[in-house]
N, C-alpha and C positions, 0 to 999 in steps of 0.2 A: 353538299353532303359527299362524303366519302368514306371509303372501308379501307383496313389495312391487312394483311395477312396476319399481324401479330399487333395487337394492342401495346402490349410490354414491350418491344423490341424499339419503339420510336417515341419519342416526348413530343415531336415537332417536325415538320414538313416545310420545307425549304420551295418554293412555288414561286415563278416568274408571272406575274399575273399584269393583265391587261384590259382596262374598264371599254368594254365594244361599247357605242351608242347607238341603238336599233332603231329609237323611236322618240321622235322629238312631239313637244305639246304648244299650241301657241292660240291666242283667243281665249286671254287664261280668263277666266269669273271667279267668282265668292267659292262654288261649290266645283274641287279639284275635279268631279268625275263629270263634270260638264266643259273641263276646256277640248277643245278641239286636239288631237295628234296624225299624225301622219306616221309614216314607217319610211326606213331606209332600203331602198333595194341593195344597194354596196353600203352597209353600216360602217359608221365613222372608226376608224382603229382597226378597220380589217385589214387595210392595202394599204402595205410600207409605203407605195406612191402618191399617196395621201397629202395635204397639204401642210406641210412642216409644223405650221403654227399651231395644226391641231393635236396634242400628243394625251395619249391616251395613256400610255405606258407605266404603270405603277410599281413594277421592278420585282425581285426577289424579295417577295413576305418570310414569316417565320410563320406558320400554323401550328396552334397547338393540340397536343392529343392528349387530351384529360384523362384518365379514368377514374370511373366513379366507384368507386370502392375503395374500401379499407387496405392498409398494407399488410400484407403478414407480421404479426410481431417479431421482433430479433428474441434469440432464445441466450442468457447467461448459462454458460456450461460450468467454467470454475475458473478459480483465480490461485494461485500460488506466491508466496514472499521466501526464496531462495536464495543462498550465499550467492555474490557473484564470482568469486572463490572458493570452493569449499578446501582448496590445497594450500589456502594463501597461511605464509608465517608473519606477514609484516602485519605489523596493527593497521595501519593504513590501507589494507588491503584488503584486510579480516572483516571490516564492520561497512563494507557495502556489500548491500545485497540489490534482487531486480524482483520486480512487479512484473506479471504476466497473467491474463485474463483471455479465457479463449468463448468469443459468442458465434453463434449460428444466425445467417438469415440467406434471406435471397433478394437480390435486386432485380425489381421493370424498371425501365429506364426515366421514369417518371418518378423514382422513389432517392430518396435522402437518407441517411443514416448520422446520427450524432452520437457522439462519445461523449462523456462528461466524468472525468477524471479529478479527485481530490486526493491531496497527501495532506497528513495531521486532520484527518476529518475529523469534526466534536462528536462525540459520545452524549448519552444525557448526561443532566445536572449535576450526580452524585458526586460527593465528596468523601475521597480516599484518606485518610488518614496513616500517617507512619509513625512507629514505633520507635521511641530513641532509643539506643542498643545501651545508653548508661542507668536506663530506668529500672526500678526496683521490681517491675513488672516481672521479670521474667524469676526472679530469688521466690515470689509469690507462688507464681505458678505451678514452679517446679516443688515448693511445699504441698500447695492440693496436689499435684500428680502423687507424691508420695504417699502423703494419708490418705487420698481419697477411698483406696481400696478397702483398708480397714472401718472407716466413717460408715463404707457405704454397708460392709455388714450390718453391724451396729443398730445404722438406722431402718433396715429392712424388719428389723423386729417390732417397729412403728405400727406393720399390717399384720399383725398377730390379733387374735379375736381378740384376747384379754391377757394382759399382761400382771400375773401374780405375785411374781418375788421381786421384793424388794430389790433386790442385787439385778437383777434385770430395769427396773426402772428406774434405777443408778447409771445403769451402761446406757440407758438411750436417751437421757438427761445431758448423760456427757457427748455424747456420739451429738445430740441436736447440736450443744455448745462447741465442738467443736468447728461441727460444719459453717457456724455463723460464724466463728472466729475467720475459719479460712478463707469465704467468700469475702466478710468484710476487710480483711487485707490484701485482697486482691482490686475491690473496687475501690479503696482506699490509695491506688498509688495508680488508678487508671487517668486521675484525672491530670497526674503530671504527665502520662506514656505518650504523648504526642507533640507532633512539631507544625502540626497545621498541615494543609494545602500543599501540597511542596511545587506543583506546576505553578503555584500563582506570580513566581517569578522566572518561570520561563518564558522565553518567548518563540518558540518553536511554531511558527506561520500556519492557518492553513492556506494551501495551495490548490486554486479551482483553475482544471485547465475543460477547456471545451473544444471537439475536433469536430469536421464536419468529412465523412464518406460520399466519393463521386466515384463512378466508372466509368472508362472508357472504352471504345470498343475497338475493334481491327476493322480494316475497312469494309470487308464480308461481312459486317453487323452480326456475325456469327459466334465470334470468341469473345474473352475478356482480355483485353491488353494492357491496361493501366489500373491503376486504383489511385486515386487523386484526395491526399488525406489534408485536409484547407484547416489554418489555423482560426480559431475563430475567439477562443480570450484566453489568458493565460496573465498569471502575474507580475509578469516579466516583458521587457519588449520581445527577447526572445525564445521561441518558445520550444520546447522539449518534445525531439520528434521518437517515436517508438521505432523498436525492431517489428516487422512483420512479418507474420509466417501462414500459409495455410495449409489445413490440414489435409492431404491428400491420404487414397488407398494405400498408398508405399510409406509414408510417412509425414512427415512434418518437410515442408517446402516454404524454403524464408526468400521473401521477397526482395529483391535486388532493389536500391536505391538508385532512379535515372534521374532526379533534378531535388533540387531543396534550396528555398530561401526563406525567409522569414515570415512568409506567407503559408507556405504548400511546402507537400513531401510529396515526390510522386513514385510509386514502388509500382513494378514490372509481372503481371501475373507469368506464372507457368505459359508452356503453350497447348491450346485445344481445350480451354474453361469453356463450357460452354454461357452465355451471356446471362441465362435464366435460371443456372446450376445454384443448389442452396449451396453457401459455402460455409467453412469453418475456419473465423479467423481467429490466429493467438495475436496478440500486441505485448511487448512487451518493455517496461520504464527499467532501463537497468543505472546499476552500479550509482543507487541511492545511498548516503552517510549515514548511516542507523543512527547517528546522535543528532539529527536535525531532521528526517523525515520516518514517521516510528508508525506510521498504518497509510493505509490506500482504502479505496473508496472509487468502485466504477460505475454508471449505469450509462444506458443505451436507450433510444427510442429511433423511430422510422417515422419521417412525412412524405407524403406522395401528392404529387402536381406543384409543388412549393416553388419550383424557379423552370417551366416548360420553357419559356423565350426570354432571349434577352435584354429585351425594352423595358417592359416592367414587370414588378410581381404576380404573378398568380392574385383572382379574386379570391377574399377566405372561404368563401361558399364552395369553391373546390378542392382546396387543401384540407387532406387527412393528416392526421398523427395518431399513433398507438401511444398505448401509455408506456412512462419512462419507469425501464424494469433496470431495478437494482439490488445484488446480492444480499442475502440476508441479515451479514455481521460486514464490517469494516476487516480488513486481512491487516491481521497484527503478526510480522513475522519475528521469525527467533531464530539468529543463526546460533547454531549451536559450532564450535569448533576446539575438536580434539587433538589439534595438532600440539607437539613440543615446541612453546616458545619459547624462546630464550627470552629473559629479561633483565638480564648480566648489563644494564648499559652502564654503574656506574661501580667503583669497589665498596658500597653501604646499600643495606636495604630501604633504608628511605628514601635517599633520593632515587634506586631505581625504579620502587613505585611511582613518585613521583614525575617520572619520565614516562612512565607506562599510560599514565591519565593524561597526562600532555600531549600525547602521540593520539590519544583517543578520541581525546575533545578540542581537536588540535581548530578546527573550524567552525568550534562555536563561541556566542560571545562568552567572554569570561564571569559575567554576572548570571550567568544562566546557571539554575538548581538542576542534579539528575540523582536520581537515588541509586544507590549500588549497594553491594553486596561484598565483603571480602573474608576469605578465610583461605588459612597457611596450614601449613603440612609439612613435616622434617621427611624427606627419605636420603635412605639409607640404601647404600650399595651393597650386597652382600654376598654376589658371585660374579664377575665380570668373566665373557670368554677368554679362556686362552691366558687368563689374568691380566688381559690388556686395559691398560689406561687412557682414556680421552675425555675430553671435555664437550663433545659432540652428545650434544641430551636428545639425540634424536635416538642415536646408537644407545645411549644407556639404560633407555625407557624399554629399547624394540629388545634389545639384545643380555640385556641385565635382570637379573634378580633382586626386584627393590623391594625392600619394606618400607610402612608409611606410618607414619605417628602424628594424629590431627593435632595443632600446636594453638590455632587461633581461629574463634568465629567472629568475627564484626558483621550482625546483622544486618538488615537496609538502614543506610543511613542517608541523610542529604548531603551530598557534594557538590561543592565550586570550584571550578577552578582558580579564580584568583584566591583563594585561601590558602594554595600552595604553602606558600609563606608562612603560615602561623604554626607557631610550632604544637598549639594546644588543638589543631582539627584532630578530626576523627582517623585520619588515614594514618598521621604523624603520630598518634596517639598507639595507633594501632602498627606500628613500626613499631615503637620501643618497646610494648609488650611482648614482641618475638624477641627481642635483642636482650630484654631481662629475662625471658622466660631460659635462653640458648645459655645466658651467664651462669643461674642459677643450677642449669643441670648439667653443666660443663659436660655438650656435646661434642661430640667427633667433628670434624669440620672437612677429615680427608675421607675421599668416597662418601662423602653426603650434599645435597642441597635442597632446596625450598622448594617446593611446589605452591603456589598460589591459584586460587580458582576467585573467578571475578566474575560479576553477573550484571550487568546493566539493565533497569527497571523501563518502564514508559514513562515516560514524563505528562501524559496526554491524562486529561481528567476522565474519570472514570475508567480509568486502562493502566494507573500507578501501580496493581497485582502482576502484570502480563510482564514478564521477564522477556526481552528482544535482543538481548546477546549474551551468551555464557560462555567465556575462556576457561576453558578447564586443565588446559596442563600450561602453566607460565611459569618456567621452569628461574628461579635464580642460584647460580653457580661459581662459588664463589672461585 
């Protein structure tokens, strides 16, 4: 038996130990407390002068220190999905964003921590459905928005006690017929409005990573000095190490990287943590491809006594585990970005769209579906300073007096990239209708250009609504 001054401060006891023989037995019988013993006055293993052959000596053990209790759960504080650029103009720059999730706990030295990190986590079963932008649906619709208002007089005279004149129960004859007219041409052209599943031909992974949290201490067992973050599965052989930061009174304190192989990260605490301090740590996955990795998914749990010595595992009868706490939704993030891009890469609008979605889904496979979003806009220059001229749309947006005239909406539709090529897609389609609508009204072409706003969808089932990137000013200049 032994005590320590701090239960949480030691897992195990490092002990030089040595089997004394005090008392020998001999004249053995059936029943052990009948054989004869005798005692040692100098017991065998006390006097190094002792007889060589005889060694007692069993060396430095590991001792373990259990404790028999539950661990404090880790506490989820919150998560964020953030531009990793919010200044960037390059497309390539624009659509990574980072994951960052900050939990609370406290470690005794006895206690484990596990991370369990998903990118494209599943949502449930539901199936989203999309809307083809060439369906009659929308000619429908915008007929009920019209009449509906008048209809819906008409038919409010339904809940009149008693309906006496004739000419009254003409108008709500027609007002019923009417309204069955306009529902039924609207469910009438629902059953073409769809294009199915659209993720059923992606293949956007998910990715289960799992971390394991160790401490180290400074040799005063008094502070924190390492944090020993062990890789433990990952879909890759190699696996994706975080930024680390902890929260201090002064601020946010990112942990220095001292070693990292393919195994382990090992990051540097501040100096003077005390060993038993609850801490607050942020992690954070950055500069993730918004077209291949479109939500995050973290939880956390703590076991205690799981690995006290290094021979073998803990029995289960003393290994605790808290349950594994995980945020309430999956973090779908949306960079949104206002900057002026230029989109000038070619002298035609189509193919500089076309360059625009190459640049975007430039690292995914080309059989991969994504639904987007696209519509056009003419502006018009109408006062420049000083009446100076430049081609700089950073200057003309900031410094300029423009008007805007919406030219084109293409609602969500499904895109591939390798359909570039055809010339009857949705995108190409949707080029020449600004190029005939620009002939047709024989616009200005000096001090004016395009503005394009583009929105990229989820591709993830049940998350097809959740829009994860919107370019709003992609300026083409001709």
């Amino acid at each position: 038996m032994f005590n320590t001054n701090s239960d949480t401060k030691y897992k195990k006891l490092f002990l030089d130990l040595t089997y004394v023989i005090n008392e020998l037995e001999y004249n053995f019988n059936n029943d052990q407390y009948s054989n004869n013993k005798f005692s040692l006055i100098v017991p065998i293993g006390m006097d190094s002068k002792q007889n060589e052959n005889i060694n007692t000596y069993i060396g430095q053990t590991e001792i373990p220190i259990p404790l028999r209790a539950y661990p404090p759960p880790p506490i989820l504080l919150r998560q964020s999905g953030d531009a990793s650029n919010p200044q960037a103009i390059l497309i390539e720059e624009i659509k990574l964003w980072d994951y960052n999730f900050t939990f609370e706990t406290s470690f005794a030295d006895q206690d484990t921590s596990y991370i369990e990190l998903r990118f494209n986590a599943p949502n449930s079963n539901t199936q989203i459905e999309l809307i083809d932008p060439s369906s009659d649906i929308f000619t429908a619709l915008a007929q009920f928005a019209i009449n509906y208002p008048k209809v819906k007089q008409d038919l409010a005279l339904l809940l009149a006690p008693q309906i006496s004149s004739l000419d009254t129960k003409t108008l709500v004859i027609k007002a019923v017929k009417t309204f069955i007219d306009l529902a039924t041409n609207i469910a009438s052209v629902c059953p073409n409005a769809y294009l199915g599943q659209v993720s059923s031909a992606n293949s956007l992974s998910d990715q289960a990573y799992l971390y394991r949290i160790d401490n180290n201490y400074e040799e005063s067992q008094q502070y924190l000095s390492e944090l020993n973050l062990r890789f433990i599965k990952s879909p890759t052989s190699s696996p994706v190490w975080p930024t680390i930061s902890l929260e201090t009174p002064s601020g946010l304190s990112k942990l220095k990287v001292v070693a990292q192989d393919n195994q382990q990260s090992i990051y540097q605490y501040p100096e003077n943590i005390p060993i038993n301090a609850s801490l607050r740590l942020k992690l954070g996955f950055i500069q993730k491809d918004i077209t291949l990795i479109q939500n995050a998914q973290s939880a956390i749990y703590t076991t205690r006594n799981e690995s006290l010595i290094s021979v073998k595992p803990t029995a289960k009868a003393f290994v605790y585990q808290t349950p594994k706490f995980y945020f309430p939704n999956n973090l779908i993030p949306l960079i949104q970005n206002l900057n002026p891009i230029s989109i000038s890469y070619t002298s035609d609008i189509p193919s500089s769209l076309q360059n625009l979605l190459a640049k975007l889904f430039t690292n995914t496979s080309p059989n991969n579906d994504y639904v987007i979003q696209l519509s056009c806009q003419y502006a018009y220059t109408l006062v420049t300073p000083s009446g100076a001229v430049t081609k700089d749309i950073t200057k003309i947006l900031n410094d300029s007096l423009v008007t805007l005239l919406p030219v084109r909406l293409c609602p969500r539709f499904s895109y591939r990239l390798s359909d570039q090529d055809n010339k009857t897609s949705v995108v190409n389609d949707f080029s020449a209708k600004i190029l005939d609508w620009a002939k047709r009204n024989s616009i200005s072409t000096s001090k004016a250009f395009y503005i394009f706003r583009l929105e990229l969808y989820s591709s993830l089932e049940n998350e097809q609504v959740q829009p994860v990137l919107i370019l709003s000013n992609l300026c083409y200049l001709n």
